[in-house]
BAGU-60454 format. One record per residue (C-alpha): residue number from 0; residue in one letter; chain; x, y, z. Coordinates in Angstrom, 2 decimals, padded with zeros to 5 digits. Each point is the difference from the previous one (the first is absolute). Layout:
BEGIN
+-----+-----+-------+---------+---------+---------+
:   n : res : chain :      xx :      yy :      zz :
+-----+-----+-------+---------+---------+---------+
: NUM :   a :     A :       X :       Y :       Z :
...
+-----+-----+-------+---------+---------+---------+
//
This chain:
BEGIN
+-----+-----+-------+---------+---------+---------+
:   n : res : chain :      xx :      yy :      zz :
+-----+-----+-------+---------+---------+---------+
:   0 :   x :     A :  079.61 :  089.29 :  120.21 :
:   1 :   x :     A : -002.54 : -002.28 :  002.04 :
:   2 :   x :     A :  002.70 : -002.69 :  000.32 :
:   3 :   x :     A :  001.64 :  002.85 :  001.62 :
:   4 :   x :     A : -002.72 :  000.96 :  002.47 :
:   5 :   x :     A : -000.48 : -003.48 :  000.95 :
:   6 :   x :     A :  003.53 : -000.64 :  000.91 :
:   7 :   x :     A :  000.04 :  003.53 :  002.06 :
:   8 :   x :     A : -003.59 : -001.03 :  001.72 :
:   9 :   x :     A :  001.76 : -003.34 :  000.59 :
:  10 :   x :     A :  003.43 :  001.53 :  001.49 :
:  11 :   x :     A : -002.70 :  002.22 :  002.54 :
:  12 :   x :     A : -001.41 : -002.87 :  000.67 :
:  13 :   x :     A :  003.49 : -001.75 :  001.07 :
:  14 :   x :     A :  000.95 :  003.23 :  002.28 :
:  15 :   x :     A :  001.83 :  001.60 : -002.92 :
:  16 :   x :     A : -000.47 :  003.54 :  001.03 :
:  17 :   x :     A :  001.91 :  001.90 : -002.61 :
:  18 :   x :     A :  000.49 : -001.20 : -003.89 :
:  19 :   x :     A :  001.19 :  002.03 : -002.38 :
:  20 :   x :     A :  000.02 : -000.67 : -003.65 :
:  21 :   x :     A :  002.45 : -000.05 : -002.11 :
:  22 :   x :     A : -001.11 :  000.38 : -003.73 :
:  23 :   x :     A :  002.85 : -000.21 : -003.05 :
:  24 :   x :     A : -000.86 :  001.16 : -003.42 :
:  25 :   x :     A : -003.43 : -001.24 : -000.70 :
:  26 :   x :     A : -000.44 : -001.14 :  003.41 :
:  27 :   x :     A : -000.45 :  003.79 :  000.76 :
:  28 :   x :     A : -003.25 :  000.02 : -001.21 :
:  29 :   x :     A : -000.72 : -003.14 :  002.03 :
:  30 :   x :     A :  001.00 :  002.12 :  003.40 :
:  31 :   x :     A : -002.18 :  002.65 : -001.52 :
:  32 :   x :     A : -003.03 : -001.74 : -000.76 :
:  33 :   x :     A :  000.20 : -001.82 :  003.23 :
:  34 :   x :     A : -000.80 :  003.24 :  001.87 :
:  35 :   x :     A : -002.64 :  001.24 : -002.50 :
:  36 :   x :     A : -002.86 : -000.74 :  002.37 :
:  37 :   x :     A :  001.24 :  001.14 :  002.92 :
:  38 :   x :     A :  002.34 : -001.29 :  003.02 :
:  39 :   x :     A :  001.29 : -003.42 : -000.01 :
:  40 :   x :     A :  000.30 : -001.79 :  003.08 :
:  41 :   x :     A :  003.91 :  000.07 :  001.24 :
:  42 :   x :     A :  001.12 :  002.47 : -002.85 :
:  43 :   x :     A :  001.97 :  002.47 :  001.37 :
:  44 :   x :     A :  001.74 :  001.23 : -003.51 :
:  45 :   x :     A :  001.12 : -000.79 : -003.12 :
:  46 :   x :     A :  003.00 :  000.35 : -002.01 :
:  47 :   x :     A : -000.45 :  000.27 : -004.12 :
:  48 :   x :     A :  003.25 : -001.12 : -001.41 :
:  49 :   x :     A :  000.22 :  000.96 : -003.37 :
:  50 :   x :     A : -003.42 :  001.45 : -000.77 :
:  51 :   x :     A :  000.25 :  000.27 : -003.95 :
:  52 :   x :     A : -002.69 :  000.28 : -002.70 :
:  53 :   x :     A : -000.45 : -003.12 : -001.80 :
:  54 :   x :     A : -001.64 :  002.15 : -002.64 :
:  55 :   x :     A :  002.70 :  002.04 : -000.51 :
:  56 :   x :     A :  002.54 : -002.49 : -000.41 :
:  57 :   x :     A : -002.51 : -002.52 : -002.21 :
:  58 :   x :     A : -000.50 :  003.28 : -002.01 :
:  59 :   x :     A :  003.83 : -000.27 : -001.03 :
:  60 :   x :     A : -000.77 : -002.99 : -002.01 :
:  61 :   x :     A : -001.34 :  000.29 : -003.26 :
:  62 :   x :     A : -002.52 : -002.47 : -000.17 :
:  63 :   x :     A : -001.39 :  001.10 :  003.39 :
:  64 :   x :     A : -002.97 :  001.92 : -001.49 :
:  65 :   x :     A : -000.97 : -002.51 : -002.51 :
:  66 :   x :     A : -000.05 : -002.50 :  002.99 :
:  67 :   x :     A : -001.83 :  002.03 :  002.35 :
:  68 :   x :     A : -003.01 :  000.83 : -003.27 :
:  69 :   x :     A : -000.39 : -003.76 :  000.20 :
:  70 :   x :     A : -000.28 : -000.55 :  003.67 :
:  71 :   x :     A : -002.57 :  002.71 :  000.01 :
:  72 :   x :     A : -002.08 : -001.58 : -002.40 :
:  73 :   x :     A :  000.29 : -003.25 :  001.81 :
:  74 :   x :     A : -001.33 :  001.93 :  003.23 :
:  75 :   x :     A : -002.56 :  001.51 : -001.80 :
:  76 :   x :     A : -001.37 : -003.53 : -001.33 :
:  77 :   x :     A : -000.24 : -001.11 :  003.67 :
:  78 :   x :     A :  003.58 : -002.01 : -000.78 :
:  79 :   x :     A :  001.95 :  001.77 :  002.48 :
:  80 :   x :     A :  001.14 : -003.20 :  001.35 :
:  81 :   x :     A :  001.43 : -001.28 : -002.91 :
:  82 :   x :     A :  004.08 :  000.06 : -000.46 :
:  83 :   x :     A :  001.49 :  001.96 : -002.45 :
:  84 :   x :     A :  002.10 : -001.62 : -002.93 :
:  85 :   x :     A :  003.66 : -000.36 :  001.19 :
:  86 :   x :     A :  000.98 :  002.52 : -003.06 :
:  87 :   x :     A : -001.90 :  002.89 :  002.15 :
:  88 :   x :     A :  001.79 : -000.80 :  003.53 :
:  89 :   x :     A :  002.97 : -002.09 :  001.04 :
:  90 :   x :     A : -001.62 : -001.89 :  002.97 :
:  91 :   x :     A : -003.68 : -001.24 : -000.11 :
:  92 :   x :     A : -002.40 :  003.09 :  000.78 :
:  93 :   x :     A : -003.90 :  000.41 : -000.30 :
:  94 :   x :     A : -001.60 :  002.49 : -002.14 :
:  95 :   x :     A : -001.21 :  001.90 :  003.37 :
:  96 :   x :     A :  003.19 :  000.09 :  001.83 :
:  97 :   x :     A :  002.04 :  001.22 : -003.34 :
:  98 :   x :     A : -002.65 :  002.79 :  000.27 :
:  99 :   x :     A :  000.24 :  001.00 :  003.55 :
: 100 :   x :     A :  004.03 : -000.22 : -000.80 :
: 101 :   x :     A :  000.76 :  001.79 : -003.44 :
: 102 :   x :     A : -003.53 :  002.27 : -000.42 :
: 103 :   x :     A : -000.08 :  003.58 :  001.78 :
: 104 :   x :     A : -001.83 :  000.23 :  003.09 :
: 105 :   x :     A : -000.65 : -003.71 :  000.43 :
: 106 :   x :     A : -000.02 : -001.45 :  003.72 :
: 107 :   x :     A :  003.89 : -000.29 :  000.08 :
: 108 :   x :     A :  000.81 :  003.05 : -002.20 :
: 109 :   x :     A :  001.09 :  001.58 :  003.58 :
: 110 :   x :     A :  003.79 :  001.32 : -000.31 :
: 111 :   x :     A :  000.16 :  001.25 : -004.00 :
: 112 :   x :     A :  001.86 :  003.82 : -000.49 :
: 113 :   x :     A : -003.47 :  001.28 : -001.95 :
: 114 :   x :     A : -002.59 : -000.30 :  002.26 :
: 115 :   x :     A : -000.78 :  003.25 :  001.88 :
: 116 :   x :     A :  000.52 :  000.69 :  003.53 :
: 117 :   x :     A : -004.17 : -000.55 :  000.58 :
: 118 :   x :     A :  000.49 : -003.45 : -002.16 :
: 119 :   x :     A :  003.03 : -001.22 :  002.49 :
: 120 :   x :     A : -001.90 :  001.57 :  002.91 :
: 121 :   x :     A : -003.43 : -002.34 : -001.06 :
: 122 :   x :     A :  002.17 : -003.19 : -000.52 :
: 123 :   x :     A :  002.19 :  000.38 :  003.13 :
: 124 :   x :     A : -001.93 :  002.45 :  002.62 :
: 125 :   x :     A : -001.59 : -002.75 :  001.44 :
: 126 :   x :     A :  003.32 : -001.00 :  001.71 :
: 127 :   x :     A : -000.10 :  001.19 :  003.57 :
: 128 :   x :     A :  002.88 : -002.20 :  001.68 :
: 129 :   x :     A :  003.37 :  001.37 : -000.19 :
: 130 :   x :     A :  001.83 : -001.03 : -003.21 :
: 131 :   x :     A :  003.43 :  000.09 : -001.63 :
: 132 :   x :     A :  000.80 :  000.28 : -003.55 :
: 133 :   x :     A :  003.16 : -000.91 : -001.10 :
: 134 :   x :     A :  000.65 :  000.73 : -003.76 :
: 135 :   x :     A :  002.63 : -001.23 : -001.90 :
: 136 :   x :     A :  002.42 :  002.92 : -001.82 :
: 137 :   x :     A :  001.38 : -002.42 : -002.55 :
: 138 :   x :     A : -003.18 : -002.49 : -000.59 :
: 139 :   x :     A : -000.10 : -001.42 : -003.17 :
: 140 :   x :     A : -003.77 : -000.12 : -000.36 :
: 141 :   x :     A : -000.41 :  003.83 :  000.37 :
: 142 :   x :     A : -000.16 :  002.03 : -002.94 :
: 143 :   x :     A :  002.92 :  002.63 : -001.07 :
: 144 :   x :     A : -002.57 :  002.70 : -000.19 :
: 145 :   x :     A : -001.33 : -000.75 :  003.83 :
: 146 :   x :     A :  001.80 :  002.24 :  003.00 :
: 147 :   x :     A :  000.14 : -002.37 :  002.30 :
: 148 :   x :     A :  000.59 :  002.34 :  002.88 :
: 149 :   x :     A : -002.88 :  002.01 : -001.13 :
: 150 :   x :     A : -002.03 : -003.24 :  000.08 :
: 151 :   x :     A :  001.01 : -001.26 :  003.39 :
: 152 :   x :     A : -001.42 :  004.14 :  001.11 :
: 153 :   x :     A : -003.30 : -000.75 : -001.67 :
: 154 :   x :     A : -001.05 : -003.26 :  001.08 :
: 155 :   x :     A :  001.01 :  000.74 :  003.46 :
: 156 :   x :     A : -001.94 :  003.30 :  000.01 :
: 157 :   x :     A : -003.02 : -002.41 : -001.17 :
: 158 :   x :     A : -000.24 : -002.21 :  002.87 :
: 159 :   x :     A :  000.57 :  002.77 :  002.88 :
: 160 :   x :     A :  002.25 :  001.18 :  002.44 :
: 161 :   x :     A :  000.72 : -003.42 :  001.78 :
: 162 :   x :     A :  001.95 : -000.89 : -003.87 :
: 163 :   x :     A :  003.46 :  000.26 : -000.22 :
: 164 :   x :     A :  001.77 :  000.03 : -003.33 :
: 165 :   x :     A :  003.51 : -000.57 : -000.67 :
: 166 :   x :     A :  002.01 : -000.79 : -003.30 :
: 167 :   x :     A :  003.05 : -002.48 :  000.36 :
: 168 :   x :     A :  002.32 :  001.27 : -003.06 :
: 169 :   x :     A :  002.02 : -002.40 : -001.98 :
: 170 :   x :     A : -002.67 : -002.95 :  001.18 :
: 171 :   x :     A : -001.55 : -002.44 : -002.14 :
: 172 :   x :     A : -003.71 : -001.17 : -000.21 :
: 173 :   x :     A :  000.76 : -003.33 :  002.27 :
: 174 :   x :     A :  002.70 :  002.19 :  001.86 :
: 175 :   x :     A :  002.41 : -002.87 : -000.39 :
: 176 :   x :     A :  003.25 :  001.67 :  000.71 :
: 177 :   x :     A :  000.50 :  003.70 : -000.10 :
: 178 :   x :     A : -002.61 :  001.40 :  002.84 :
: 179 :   x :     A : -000.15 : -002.77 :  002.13 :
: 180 :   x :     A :  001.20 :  001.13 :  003.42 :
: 181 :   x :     A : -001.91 :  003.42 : -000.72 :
: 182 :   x :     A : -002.84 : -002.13 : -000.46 :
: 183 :   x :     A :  000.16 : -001.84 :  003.18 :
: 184 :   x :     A :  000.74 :  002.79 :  002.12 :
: 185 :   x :     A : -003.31 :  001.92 : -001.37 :
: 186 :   x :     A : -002.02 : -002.96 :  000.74 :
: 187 :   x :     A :  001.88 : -000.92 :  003.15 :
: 188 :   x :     A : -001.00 :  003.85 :  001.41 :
: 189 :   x :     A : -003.47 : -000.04 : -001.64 :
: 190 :   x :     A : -000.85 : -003.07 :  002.03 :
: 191 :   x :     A :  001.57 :  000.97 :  003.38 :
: 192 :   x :     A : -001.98 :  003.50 : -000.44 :
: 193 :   x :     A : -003.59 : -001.72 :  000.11 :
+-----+-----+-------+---------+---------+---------+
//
């Protein structure tokens, strides 16, 4: 997220008067975090493409809470830095950031179907810039047992007023074919409203 801010102070700096971020899967919680102490220079809104829980989905594996028991210890011993063992995740990940990803109410545990309304409203209320979620009706890294539309309701009752929610049905997680021109045409009108 401070690579982020840097790059948006830089933009201001340039004469970029309006930026607005575009955040895809995990990169939600990027767009999120970015705003978490306060206004950014030159952000104007942000779009959350994708929002899922990463805990959620981790949970579906097996070997997920075995993994996660480990990475706690290693935070616990001051190791947070250290990677975890290939066998626990399938691309190189510190103990720390496996904790913020797969344990509840860790810094990215922002979108996940159990956390109350006050839980989504303390992880996302902080966003004050208009913002567009754009769920995915068909993604493959939501749970069976998560309602999707129901979802999309809650998180954009969390951030405020200035959130709108919409579901794209038949989409994918990357939205690589059905859901495309739907989601250009959201983003396309979201951007020409600010």
């Amino acid at each position: 997220a401070e690579d982020l801010k840097e790059l948006c102070s830089w933009l201001a700096g340039q004469g970029v008067e309006t930026v607005v971020l575009l955040g895809h899967s995990t990169g939600c919680q990027d767009a999120v975090h970015v705003l978490r102490d306060g206004p950014v220079p030159g952000v104007k809104g942000i779009i959350l493409q994708a929002p899922v829980s990463d805990r959620e989905c981790m949970a579906l594996d097996p070997g997920t809470s075995e993994a996660l028991a480990r990475a706690e210890a290693l935070v616990a011993d001051g190791k947070g830095n250290e990677l975890l063992p290939r066998a626990d995740h399938q691309v190189p990940i510190t103990a720390s950031r496996f904790c913020s990803l797969a344990g509840k109410g860790g810094p990215d545990d922002m979108f996940s179907s159990d956390l109350t309304d006050e839980e989504l409203k303390a992880m996302l209320g902080h966003v004050t810039v208009p913002t567009l979620l754009v769920l995915s009706g068909a993604d493959q890294y939501v749970p069976d047992h998560v309602d999707t539309g129901a979802l999309a309701g809650r998180l954009g009752a969390a951030i405020g007023p200035h959130a709108k929610s919409m579901v794209i049905g038949g989409a994918n997680h990357g939205i690589k074919a059905e859901g495309k021109a739907a989601f250009l045409e959201a983003v396309q009108q979201f951007v020409l409203a600010l």
